[in-house]
N, C-alpha and C positions, 0 to 999 in steps of 0.2 A: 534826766541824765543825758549829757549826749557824749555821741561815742568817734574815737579817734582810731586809726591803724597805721603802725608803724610798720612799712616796707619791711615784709621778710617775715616778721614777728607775730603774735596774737595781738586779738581787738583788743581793749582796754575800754572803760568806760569812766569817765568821769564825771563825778557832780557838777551840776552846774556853777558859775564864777557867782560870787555874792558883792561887787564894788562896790556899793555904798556903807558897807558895813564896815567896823575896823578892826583893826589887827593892832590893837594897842600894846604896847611895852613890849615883845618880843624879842630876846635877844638869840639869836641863830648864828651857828658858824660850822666850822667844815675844822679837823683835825686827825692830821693820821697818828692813831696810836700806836706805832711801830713793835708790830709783832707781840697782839695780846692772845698769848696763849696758854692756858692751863699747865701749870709741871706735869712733864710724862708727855706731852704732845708734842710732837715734831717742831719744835720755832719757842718752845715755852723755857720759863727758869728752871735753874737745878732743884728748886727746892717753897715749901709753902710759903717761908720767910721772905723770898725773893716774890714772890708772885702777892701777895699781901702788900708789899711796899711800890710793886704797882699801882695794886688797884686803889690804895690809898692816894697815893699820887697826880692819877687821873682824875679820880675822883674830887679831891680836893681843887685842883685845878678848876673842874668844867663849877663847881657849886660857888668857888669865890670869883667867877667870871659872870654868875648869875644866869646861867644859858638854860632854857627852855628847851633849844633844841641842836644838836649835833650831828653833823653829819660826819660818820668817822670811816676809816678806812683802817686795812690789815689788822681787822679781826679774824683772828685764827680759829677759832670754835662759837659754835652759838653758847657755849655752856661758859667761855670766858666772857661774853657780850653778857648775857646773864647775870651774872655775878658782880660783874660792874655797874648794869642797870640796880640791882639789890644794894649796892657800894653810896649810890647815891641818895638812896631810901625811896618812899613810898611812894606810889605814880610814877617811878619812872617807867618806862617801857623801850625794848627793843625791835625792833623790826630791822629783818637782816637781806639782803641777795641771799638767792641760793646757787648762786653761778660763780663758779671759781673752779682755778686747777688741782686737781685731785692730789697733788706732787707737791702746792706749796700754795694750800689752800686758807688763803687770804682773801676776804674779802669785805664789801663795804656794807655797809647799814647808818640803819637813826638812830639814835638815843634820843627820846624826848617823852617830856612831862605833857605834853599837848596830845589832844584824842586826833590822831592820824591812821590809814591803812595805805597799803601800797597797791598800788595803780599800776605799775609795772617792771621789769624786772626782765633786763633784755641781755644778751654778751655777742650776737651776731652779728658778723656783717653785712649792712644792706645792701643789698641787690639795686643795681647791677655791680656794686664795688666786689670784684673778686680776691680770694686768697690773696696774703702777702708771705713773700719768704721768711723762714722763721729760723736756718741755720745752713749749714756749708750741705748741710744733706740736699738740701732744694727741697723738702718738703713745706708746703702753704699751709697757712692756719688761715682759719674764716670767723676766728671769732675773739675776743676778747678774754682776757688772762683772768678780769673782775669784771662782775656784771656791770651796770649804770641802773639804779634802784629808781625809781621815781615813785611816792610817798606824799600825801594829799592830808592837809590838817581837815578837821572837820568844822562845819559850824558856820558863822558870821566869819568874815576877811579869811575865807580857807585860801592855801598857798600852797602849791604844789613843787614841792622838793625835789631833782635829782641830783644824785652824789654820784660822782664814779671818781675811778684811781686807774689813770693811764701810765703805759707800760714804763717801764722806772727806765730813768738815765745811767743810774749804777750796775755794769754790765755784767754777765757772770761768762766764763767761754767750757767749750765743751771739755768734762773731765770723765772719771772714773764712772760708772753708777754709784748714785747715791753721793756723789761727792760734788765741790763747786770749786770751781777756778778763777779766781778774782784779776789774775793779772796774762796777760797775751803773751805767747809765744814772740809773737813782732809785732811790727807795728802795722800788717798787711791784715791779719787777725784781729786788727783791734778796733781798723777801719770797716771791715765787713761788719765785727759781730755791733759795732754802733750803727752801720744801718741798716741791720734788721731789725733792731730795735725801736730805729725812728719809722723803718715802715710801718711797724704794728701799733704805735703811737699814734700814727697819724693815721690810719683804717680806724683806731680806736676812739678818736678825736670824732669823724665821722659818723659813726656808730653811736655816738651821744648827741652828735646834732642833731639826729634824725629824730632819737626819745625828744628833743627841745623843740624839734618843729613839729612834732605829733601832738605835744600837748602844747604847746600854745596856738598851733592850729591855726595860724595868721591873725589872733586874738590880743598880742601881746597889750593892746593898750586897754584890753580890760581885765587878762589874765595873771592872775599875782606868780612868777615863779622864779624860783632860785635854782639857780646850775652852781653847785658846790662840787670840792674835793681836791685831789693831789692829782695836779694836772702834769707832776711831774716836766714842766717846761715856765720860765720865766711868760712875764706877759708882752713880750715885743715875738714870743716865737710863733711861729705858723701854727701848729698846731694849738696852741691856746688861741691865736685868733681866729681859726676856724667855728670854733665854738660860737663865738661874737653873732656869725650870720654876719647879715648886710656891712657893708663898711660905712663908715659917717657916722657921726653928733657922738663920738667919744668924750668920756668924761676931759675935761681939758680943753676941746679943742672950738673952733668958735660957733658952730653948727648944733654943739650940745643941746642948749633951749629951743632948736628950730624943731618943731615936727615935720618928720617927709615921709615917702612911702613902705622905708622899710621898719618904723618903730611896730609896728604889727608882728614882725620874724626876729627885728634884733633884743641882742642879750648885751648888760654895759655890764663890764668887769669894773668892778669898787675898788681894783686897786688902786686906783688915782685918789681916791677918800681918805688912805693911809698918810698921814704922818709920814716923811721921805725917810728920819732915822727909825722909823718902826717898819719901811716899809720891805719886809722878808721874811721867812717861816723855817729856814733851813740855814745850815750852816755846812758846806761844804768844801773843805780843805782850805776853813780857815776865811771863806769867802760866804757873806749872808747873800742867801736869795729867795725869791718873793715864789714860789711853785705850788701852793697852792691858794685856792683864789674862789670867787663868788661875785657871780654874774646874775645880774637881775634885768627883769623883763619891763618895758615903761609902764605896765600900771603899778608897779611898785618901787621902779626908782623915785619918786619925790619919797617916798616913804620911808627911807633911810638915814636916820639920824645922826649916825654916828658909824664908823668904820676903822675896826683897831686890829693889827696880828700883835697877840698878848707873848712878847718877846724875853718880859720879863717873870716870868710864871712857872718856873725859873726861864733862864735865858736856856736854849736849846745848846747841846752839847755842837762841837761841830766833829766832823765823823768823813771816813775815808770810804774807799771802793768795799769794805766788806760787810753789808749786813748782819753779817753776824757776831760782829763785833763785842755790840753792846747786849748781845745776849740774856736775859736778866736783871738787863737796869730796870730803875724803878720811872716812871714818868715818859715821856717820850721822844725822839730828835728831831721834834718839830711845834711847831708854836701852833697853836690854834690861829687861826683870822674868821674874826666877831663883828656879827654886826647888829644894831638895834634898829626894830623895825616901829616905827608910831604911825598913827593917823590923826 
């Protein structure tokens, strides 16, 4: 075993990397399933009828996508992630974060048919990054809304999985207790409550670099690992390229096939592997955009075969400033983005 520490957080230990072995046919991806929660829980449908025709839905989705493994986000109960795992039949299994806000408690996990455990499971801000503002109060938060889960297959080509869901674009502003206010008194309110939202985004963005450079350890050219989830920011924004590490040999650009010193730290976002008319996972106000995404380490990018956001599974609804809109739909407002992994 050897063992890694994430500034701030507990040791973690990881099996050792297996590179000559393969990781054959695996297909993995990342997919927020938009408020899976049991009727009767706070986020869930009216009724069995309604929550049934989710879990149908999801399910049928992730089984005619043929995925192995899923990294999902805004799972509302472990007992809704359960039931879903059971939705897909036998060997599936769950493994969830246990870090999330007690007030609108969402948060990410794996589905997968593959023998995996979690490795770790962090929501703090590293030190020395301090508190960022979190509303007109001036009180700081130091930690993340959703944990960032990191999750290690077992065996021959193990791969070591983090998912997290950074802090959403769709803004809520202060109302009643117990209530949400989707739209701004002016437009003075509208500009603050969005940047406190990019600062927690981008402490949050942080906060998952640090889970990426703990386990890959400067290893990256023998370390197999994927940075999954709803990065909640397209891929030209800061915040998604924070994640990247080092800058250089981007998919596309002419440097790609060169090795240099930072393929050991950097992570390559697959979005450039998308098909340009597939290339988006969300639909907002009528505009597709690509927010979330799957960033792989160099001893597993030659290893990726193929790279799709399944757009058509159905086509994702597009959807305005209220989450709570769609309250009880069946399926979710966001496409999966899949990838196949060979050797």
């Amino acid at each position: 075993m050897s063992s890694v520490h994430i500034s701030g957080q507990s040791l973690i230990r990881l099996p050792p990397a297996r590179p000559r072995r393969s990781l054959a046919g695996v297909r993995a991806g990342t997919w927020n399933l938009e408020n899976l929660f049991r009727p009767g829980e706070a986020g869930g449908p009216a009724d069995d009828a309604a929550y049934k025709a989710k879990l149908t839905a999801l399910a049928g989705t992730i089984a005619d996508a043929g995925l192995d493994l899923v990294g999902v986000q805004e799972v509302g109960s472990a007992g809704a992630a359960a039931d879903l795992a059971a939705q897909l039949g036998a060997g599936w299994r769950v493994l969830l974060s246990e870090r999330f806000e007690p007030r609108r408690p969402i948060r990410v996990g794996v589905l997968t048919r593959l023998s995996a455990g979690i490795v770790a499971d962090v929501s703090a801000f590293p030190p020395p990054l301090a508190g960022v503002q979190a509303g007109d109060d001036g009180a700081l938060t130091t930690g993340a809304g959703r944990g960032a889960l990191a999750v290690r297959t077992a065996g021959p080509g193990a791969v070591t999985v983090i998912v997290c869901h950074l802090k959403s674009k769709l803004l809520s502003y202060p109302a009643a207790p117990g209530r949400s206010r989707f739209a701004p008194r002016d437009e003075g309110e509208r500009a603050r409550v969005a940047a406190y939202a990019l600062y927690r985004r981008t402490a949050e963005a942080v906060m998952v670099r640090g889970l990426a450079d703990a386990v890959l350890g400067g290893r990256g050219r023998t370390e197999r690992v994927v940075l999954m989830g709803d990065l909640n920011d397209e891929t030209g924004a800061a915040t998604t390229q924070l994640l990247q590490g080092p800058p250089g040999s981007e998919i596309g650009t002419g440097g790609f096939d060169r090795p240099d010193a930072g393929d050991g730290a950097r992570l390559w976002n697959l979005a450039g592997r998308i098909a340009p008319e597939r290339r988006w996972s969300r639909v907002y106000r009528s505009r597709p955009e690509l927010i979330d995404h799957l960033l792989v380490s160099h001893a597993l990018l030659p290893h990726v075969s193929a790279v799709d956001a399944l757009v058509d599974r159905p086509p994702p609804p597009s959807i305005g400033d209220d989450p709570g809109a769609r309250r009880g739909a069946p399926g979710s407002d966001h496409a999966p983005v899949v990838a196949t992994l060979t050797l």
